[in-house]
Backbone as CSV, one residue per row, in Angstrom:
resi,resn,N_x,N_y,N_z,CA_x,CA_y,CA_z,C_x,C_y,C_z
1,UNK,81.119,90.635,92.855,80.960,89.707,93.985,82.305,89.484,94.673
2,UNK,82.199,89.189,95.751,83.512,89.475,96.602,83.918,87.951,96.861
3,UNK,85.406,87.254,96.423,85.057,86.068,97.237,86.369,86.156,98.085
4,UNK,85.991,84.892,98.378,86.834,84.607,99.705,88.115,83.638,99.549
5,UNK,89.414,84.021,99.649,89.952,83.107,99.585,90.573,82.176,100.760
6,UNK,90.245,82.796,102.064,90.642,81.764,103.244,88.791,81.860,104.306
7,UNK,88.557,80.815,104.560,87.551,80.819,105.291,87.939,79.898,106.711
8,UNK,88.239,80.074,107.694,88.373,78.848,108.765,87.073,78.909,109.832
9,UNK,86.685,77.953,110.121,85.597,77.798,111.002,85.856,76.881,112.025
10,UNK,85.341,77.685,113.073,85.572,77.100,114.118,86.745,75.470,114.781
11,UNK,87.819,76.598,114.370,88.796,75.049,114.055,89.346,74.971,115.672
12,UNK,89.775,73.743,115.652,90.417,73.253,116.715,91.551,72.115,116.850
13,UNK,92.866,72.545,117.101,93.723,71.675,116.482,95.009,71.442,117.919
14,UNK,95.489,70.427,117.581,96.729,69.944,118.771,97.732,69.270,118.093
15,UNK,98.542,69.487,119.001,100.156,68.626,118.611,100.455,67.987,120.071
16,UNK,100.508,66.568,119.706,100.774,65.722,121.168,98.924,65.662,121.598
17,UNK,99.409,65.908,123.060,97.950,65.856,123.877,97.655,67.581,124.198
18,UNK,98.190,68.295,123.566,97.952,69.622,124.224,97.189,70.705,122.688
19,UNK,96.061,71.021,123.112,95.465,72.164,122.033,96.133,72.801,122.131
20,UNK,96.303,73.615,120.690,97.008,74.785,120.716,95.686,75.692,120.083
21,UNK,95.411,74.973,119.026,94.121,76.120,118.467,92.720,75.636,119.092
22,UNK,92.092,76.529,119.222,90.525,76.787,120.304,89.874,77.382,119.410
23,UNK,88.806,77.023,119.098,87.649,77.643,118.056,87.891,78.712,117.568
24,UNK,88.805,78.395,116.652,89.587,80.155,116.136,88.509,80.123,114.816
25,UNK,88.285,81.563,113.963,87.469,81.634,113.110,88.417,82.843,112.865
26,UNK,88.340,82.854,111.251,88.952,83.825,110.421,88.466,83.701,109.021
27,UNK,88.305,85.258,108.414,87.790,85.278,106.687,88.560,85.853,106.084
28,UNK,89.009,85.361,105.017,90.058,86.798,104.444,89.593,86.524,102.813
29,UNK,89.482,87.760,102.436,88.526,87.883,101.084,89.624,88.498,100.301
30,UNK,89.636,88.305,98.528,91.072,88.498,98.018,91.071,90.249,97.871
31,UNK,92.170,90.342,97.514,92.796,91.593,97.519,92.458,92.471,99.450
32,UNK,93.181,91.478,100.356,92.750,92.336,101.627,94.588,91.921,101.957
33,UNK,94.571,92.776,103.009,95.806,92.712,104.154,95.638,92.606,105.462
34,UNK,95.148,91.124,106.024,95.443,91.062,107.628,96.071,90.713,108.318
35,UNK,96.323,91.404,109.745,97.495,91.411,110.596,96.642,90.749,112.113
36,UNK,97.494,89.865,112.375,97.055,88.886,113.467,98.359,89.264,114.748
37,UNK,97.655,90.036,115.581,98.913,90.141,116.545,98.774,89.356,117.986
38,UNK,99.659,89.124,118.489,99.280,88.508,119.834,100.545,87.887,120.736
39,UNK,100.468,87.884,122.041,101.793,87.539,122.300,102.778,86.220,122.292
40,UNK,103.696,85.836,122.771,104.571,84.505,122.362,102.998,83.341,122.621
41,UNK,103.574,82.229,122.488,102.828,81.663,123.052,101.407,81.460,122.962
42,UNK,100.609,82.230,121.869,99.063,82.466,121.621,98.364,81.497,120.587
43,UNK,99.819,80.962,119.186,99.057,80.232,118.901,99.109,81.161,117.254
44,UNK,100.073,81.554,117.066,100.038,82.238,115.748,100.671,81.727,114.796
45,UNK,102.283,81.076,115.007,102.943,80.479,114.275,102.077,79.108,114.182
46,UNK,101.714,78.507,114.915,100.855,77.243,114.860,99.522,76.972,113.743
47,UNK,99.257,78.387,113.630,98.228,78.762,113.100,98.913,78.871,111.763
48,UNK,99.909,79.233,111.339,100.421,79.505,109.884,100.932,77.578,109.464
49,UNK,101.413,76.905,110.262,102.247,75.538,110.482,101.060,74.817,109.600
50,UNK,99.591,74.925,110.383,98.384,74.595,109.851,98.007,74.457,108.602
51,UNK,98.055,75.764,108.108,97.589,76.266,106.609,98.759,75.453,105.804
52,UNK,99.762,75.551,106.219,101.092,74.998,105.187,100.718,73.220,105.053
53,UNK,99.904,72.994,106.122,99.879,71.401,105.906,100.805,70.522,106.774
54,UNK,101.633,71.449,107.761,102.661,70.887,108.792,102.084,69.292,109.477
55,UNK,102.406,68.321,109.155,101.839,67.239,109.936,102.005,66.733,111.248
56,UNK,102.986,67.949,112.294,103.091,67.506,113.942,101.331,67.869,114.200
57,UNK,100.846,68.404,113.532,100.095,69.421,114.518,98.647,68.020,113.569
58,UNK,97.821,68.150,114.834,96.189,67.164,114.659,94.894,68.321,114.446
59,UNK,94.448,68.039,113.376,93.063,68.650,112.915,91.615,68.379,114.382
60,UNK,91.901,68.663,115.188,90.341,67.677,116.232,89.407,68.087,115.489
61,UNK,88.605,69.558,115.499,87.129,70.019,114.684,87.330,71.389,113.719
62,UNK,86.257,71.169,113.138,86.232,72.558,112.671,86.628,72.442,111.181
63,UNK,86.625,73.738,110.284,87.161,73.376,108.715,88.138,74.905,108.238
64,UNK,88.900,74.562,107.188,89.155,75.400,106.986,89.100,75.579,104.917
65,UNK,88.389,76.142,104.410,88.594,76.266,103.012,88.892,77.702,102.463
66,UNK,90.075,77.100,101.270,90.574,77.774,100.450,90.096,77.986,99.229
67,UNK,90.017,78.731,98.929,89.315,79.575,97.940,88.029,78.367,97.358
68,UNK,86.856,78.090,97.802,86.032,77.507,97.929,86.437,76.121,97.997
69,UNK,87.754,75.333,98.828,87.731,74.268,98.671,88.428,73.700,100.076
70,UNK,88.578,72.520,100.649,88.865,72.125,101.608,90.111,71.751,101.636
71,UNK,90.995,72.935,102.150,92.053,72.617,102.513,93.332,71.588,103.147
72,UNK,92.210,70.777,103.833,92.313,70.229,105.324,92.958,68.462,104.110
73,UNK,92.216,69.073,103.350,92.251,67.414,102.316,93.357,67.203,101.569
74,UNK,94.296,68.999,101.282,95.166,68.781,100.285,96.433,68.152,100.936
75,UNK,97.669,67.581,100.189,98.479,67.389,100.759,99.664,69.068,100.715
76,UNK,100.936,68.764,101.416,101.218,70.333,101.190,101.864,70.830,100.331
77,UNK,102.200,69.632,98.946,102.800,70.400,97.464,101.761,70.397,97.246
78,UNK,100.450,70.400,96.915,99.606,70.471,96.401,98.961,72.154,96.688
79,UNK,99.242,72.645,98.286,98.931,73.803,98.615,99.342,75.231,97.712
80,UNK,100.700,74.498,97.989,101.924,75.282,97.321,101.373,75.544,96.177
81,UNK,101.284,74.589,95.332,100.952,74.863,93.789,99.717,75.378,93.784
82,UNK,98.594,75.597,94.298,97.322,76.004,94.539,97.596,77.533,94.663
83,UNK,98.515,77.944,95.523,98.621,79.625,95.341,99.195,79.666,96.978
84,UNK,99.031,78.820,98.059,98.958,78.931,99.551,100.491,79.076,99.422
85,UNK,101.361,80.753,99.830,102.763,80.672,100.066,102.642,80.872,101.497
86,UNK,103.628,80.312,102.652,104.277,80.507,103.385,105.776,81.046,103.453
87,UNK,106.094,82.246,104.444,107.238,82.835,104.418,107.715,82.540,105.833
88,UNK,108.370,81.749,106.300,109.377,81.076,107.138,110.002,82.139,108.156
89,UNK,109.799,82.184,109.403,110.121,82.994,110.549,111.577,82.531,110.163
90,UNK,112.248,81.398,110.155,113.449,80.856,109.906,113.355,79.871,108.551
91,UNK,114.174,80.376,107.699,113.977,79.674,106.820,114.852,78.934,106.483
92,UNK,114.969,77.462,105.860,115.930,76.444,105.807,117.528,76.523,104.738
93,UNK,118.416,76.063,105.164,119.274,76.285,104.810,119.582,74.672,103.781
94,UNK,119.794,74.965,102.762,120.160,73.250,101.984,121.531,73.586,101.365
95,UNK,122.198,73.013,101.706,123.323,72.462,101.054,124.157,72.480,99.890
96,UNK,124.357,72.516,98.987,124.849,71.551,97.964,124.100,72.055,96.523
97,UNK,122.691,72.836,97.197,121.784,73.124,96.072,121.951,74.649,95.880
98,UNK,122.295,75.311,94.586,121.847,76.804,94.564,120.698,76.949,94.577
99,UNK,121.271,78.681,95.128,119.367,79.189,94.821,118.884,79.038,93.657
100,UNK,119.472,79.131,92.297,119.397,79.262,90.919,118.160,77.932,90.617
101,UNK,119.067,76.737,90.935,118.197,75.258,90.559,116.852,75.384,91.988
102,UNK,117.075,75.930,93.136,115.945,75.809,93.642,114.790,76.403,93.330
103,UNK,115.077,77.856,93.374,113.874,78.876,92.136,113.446,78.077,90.987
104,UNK,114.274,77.694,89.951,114.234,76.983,88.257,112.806,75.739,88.768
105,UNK,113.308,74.446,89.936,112.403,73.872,90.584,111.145,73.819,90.591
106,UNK,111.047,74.717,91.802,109.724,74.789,92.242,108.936,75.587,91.063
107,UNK,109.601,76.614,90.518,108.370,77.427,89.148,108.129,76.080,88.501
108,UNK,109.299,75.270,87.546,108.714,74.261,87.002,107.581,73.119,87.565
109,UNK,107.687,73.141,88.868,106.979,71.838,89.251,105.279,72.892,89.190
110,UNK,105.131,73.818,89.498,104.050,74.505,89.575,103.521,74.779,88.604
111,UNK,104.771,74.782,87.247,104.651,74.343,85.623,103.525,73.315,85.322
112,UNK,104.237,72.499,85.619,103.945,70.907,85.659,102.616,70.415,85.990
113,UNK,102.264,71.212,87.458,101.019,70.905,88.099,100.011,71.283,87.138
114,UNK,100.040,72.738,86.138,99.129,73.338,86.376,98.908,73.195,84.774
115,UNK,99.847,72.246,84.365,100.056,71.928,82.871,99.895,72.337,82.144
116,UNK,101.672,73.340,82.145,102.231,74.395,81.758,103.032,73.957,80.989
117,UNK,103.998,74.959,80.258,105.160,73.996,79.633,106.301,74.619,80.768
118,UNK,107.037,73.967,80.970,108.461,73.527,81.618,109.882,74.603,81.163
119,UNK,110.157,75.579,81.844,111.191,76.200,81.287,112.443,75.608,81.151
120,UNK,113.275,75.981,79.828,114.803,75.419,80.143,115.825,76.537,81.037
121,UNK,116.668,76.439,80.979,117.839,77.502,81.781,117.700,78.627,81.000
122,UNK,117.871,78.729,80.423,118.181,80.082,79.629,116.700,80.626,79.387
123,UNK,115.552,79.620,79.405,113.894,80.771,79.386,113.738,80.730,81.046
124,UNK,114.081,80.132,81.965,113.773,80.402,83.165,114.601,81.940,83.601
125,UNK,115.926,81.747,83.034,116.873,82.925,83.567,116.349,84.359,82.981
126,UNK,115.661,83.944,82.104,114.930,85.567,81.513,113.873,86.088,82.595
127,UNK,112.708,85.045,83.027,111.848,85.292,83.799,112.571,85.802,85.398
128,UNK,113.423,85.236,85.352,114.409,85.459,87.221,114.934,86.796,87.166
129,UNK,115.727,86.767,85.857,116.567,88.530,86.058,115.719,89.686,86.251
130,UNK,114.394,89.138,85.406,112.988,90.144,85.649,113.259,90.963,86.924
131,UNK,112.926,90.007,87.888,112.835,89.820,89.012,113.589,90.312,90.094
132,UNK,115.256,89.380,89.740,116.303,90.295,90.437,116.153,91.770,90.329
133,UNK,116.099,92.173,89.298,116.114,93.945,88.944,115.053,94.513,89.933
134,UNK,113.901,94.106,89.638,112.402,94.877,90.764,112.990,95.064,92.461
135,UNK,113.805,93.547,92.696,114.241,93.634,93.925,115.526,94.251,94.457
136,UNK,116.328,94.651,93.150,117.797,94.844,93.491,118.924,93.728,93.781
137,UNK,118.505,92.344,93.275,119.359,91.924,93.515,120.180,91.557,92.659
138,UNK,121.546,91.406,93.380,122.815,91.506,91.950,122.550,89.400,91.670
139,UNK,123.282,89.564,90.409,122.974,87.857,89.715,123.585,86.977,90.351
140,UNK,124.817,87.269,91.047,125.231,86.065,91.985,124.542,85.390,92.896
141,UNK,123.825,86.128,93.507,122.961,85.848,94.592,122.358,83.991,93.995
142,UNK,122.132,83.785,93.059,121.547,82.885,92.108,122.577,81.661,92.867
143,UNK,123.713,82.215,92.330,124.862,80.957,92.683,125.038,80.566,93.499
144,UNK,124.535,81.123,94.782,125.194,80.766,96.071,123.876,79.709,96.573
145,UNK,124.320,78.578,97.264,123.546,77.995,97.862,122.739,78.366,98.975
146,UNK,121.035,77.682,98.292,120.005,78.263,99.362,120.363,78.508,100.473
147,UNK,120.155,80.001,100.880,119.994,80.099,102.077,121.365,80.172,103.109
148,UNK,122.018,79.267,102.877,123.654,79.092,103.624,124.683,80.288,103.209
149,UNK,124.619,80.709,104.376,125.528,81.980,105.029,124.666,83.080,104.250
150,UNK,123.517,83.516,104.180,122.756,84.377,103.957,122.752,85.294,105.221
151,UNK,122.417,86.114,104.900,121.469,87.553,105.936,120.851,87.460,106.342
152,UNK,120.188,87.656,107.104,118.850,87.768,108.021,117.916,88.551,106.623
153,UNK,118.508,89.610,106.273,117.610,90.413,105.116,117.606,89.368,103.691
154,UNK,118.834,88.951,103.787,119.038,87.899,102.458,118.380,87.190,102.532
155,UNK,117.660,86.363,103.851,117.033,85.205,103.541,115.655,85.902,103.464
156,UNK,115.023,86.837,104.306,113.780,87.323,103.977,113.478,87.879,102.498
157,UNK,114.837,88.377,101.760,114.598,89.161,100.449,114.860,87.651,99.510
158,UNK,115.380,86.876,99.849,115.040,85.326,98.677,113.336,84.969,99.026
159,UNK,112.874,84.983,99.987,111.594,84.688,100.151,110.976,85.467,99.011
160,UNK,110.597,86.676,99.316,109.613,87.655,98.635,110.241,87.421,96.787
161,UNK,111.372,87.148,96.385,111.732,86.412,95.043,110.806,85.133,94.813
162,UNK,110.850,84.355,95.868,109.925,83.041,95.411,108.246,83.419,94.975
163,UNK,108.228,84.795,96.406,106.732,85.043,96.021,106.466,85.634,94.721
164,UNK,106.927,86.710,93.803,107.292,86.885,93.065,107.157,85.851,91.743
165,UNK,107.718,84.426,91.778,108.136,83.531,90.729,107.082,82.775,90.857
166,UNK,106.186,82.502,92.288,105.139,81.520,92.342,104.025,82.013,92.098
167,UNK,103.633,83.411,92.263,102.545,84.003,91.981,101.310,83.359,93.019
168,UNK,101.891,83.340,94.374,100.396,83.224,95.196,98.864,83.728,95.210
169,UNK,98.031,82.903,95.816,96.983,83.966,96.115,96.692,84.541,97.455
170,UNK,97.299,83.348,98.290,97.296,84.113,100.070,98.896,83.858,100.284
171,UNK,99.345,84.912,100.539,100.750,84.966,101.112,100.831,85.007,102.779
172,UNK,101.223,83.942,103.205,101.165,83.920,104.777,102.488,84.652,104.908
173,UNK,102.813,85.767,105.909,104.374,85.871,106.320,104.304,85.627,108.220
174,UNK,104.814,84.643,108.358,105.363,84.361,110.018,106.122,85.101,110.582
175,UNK,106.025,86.046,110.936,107.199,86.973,111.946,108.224,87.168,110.805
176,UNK,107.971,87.568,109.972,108.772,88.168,109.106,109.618,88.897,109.045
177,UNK,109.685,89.972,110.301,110.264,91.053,111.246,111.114,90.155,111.806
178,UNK,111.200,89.010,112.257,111.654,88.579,113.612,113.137,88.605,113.471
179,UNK,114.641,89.065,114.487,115.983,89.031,113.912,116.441,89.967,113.146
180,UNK,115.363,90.920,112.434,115.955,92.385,111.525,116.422,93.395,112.195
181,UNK,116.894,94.473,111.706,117.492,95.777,112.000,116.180,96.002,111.335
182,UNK,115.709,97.221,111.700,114.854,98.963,111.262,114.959,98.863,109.485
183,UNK,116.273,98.735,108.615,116.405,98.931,107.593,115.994,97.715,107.156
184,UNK,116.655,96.365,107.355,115.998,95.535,106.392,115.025,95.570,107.174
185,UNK,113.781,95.366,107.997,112.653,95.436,108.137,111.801,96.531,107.389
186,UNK,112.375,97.654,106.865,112.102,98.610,105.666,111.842,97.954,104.472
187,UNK,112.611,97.275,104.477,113.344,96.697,102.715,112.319,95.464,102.296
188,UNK,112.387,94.799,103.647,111.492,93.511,103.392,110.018,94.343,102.955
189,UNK,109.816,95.088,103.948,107.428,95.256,104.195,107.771,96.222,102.369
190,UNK,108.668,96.765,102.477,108.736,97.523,100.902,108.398,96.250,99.595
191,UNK,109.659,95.622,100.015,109.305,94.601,99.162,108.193,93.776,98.705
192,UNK,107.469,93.441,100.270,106.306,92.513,100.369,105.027,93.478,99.242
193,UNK,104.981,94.962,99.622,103.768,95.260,99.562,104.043,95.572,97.702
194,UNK,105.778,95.433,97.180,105.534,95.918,95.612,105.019,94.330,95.142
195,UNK,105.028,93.473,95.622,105.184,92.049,95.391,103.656,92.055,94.972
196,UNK,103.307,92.515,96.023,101.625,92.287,95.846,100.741,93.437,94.828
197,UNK,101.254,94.795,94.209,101.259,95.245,93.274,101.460,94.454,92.043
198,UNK,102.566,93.311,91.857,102.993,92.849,91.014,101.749,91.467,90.365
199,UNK,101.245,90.875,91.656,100.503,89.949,91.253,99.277,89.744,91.113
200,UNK,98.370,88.713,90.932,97.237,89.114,90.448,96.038,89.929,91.529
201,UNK,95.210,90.749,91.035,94.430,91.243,91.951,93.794,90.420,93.438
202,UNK,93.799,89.099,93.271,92.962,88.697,94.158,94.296,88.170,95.524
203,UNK,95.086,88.533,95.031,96.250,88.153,96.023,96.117,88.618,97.399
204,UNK,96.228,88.250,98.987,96.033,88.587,100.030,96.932,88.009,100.961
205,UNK,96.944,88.968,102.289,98.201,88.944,102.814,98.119,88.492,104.022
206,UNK,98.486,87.666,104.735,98.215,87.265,106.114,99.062,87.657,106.679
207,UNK,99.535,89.079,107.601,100.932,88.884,108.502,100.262,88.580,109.807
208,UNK,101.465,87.559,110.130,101.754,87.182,111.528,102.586,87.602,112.417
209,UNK,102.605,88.389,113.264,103.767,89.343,114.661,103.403,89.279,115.827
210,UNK,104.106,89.592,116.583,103.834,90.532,118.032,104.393,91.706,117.763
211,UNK,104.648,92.404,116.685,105.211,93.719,116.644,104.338,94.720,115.864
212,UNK,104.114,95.451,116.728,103.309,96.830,116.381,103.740,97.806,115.432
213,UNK,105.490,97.751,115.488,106.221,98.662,114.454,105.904,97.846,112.895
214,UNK,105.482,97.054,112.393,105.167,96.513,111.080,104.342,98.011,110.978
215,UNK,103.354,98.189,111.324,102.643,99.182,110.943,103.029,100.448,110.201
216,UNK,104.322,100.684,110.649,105.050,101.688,109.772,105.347,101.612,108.426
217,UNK,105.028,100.069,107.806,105.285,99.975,106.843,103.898,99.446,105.945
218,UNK,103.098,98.859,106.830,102.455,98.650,106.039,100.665,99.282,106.745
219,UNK,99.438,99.199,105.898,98.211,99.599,106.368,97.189,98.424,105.995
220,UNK,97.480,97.358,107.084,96.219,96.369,106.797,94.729,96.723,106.706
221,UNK,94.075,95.714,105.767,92.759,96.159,106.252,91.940,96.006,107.418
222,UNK,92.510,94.957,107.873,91.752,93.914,109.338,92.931,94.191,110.211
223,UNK,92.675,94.031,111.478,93.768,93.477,112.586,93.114,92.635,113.316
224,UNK,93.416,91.630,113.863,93.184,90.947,114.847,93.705,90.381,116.074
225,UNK,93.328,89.907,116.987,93.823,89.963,118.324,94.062,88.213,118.518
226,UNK,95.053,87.850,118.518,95.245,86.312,118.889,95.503,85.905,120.370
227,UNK,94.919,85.040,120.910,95.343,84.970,122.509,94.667,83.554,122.754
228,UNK,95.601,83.044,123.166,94.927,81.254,124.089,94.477,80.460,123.028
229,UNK,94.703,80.566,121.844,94.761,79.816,120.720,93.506,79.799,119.580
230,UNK,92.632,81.401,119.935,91.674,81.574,119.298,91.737,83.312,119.250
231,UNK,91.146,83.613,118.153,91.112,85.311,118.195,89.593,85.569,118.903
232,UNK,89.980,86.796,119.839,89.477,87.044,120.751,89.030,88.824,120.056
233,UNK,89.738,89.689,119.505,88.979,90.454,119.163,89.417,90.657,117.367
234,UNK,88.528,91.695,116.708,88.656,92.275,115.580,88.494,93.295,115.466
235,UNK,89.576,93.884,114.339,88.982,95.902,114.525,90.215,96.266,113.493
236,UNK,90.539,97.604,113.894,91.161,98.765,112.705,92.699,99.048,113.277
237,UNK,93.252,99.364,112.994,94.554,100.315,113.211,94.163,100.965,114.395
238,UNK,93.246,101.191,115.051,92.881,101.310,116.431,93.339,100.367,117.485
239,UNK,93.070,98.985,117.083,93.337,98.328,117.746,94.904,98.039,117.855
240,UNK,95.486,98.487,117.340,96.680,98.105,117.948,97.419,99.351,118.248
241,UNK,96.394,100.654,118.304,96.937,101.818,119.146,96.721,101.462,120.750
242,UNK,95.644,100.437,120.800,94.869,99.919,122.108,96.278,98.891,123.014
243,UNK,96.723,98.396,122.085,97.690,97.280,122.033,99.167,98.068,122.492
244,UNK,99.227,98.949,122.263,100.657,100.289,122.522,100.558,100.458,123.546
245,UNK,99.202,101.115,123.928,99.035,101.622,125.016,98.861,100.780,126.331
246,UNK,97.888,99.694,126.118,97.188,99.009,127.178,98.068,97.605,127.216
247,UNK,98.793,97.031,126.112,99.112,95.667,126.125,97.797,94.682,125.886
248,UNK,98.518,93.521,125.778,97.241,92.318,125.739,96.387,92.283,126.754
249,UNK,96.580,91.626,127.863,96.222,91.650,129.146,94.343,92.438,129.282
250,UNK,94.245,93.720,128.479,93.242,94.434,128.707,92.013,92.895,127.391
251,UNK,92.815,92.307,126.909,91.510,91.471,126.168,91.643,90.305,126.469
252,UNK,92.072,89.918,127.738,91.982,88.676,128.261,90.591,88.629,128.933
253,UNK,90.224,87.295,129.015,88.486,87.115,129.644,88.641,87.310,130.749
């Protein structure tokens, strides 16, 4: 039996007085890969802001459930620990904190939730080096504080580590591409797709772009067409040969 781990229906959502989402509908069933393309402005990042639990943005109608349950209800550590990862078009920079204690963190609190036992330093650092090695990364990386004076590739390749340590079941990535060179945009979709080898079968992938070159790296199962704050079409790796050629414009009403 096939299930489903994202279902949204007919949702409709705003920030301020202005909709951004319009009766958008989407299914994504586990072990799939879909790619939502569409141009600035359509309503895609808004659409990921959503799922994370972002509170600028207002629920008006419609539902959205996660793996048979109502999303709309959880708060957004609660998502987190549920399996819902988000990967950050820009991701935040903190201070004062290494990456080391931020990784150690969040696994424990997801520990905690799921009432687990609690690693110390030295059983967390066994499970991390795992990790570093699959990805290539050298052990310092640990020491340096989240995120601050990172890479564009550094901060996308600490992401796909968290995914890795949290063990999602829908991995959202937001313009994941967005700010790379050709190579780390290699390195990252490489990364993303051993990530999802790594974890459990029912794991599924939401990418979010306006870029057609993702495709080189990866072979979704779905594509879809985002525009005016609702998806407007669905289809294959066709469709975004349609999208090369013709631009958006040809699936406007």
């Amino acid at each position: 039996m096939i299930k489903k781990i994202l279902e949204i229906s007919n949702l409709e959502a705003s920030i301020g007085n202005k909709k951004i989402i319009k009766n958008l509908n989407l299914q994504i069933n586990e072990n799939e890969i879909h790619l939502i393309m569409g141009p600035n402005g359509s309503g895609k990042s808004t659409l990921s802001k959503i799922l994370s639990g972002h509170p600028a943005y207002e629920i008006n109608s419609g539902k959205i459930d996660y793996c048979g349950e109502n999303l709309l209800e959880k708060e957004i550590n609660v998502r987190a620990q549920e399996g819902l990862f988000l990967a950050f078009q820009y991701p935040l920079e903190i201070a004062g904190v290494t990456n080391y204690d931020f990784l150690r963190t969040i696994y424990n609190e997801k520990q905690k939730y799921l009432k687990k036992n609690e690693l110390d330093p030295l059983e967390f650092m066994k499970i991390i080096q795992t990790f570093l090695e699959k990805l290539k990364i050298k052990g310092e990386f640990l020491n340096r504080n989240l995120n601050e004076g990172f890479s564009g590739g550094e901060k996308k390749r600490n992401e796909i580590l968290q995914m890795l340590l949290l063990d999602p079941k829908l991995i959202v990535l937001d313009e994941i591409d967005s700010g790379l060179d050709i190579d780390a945009i290699k390195t990252i979709f490489e990364g993303v797709l051993n990530t999802k080898k790594e974890l459990s079968k029912e794991c599924s992938i939401l990418i979010i772009t306006h870029n057609p070159k993702v495709l080189n790296y990866l072979s979704p199962d779905y594509v879809h067409v985002m525009m005016d704050g609702k998806i407007v079409k669905d289809g294959n790796l066709e469709l975004v040969e349609s999208i090369e050629n013709f631009g958006y414009d040809t699936f406007r009403n």
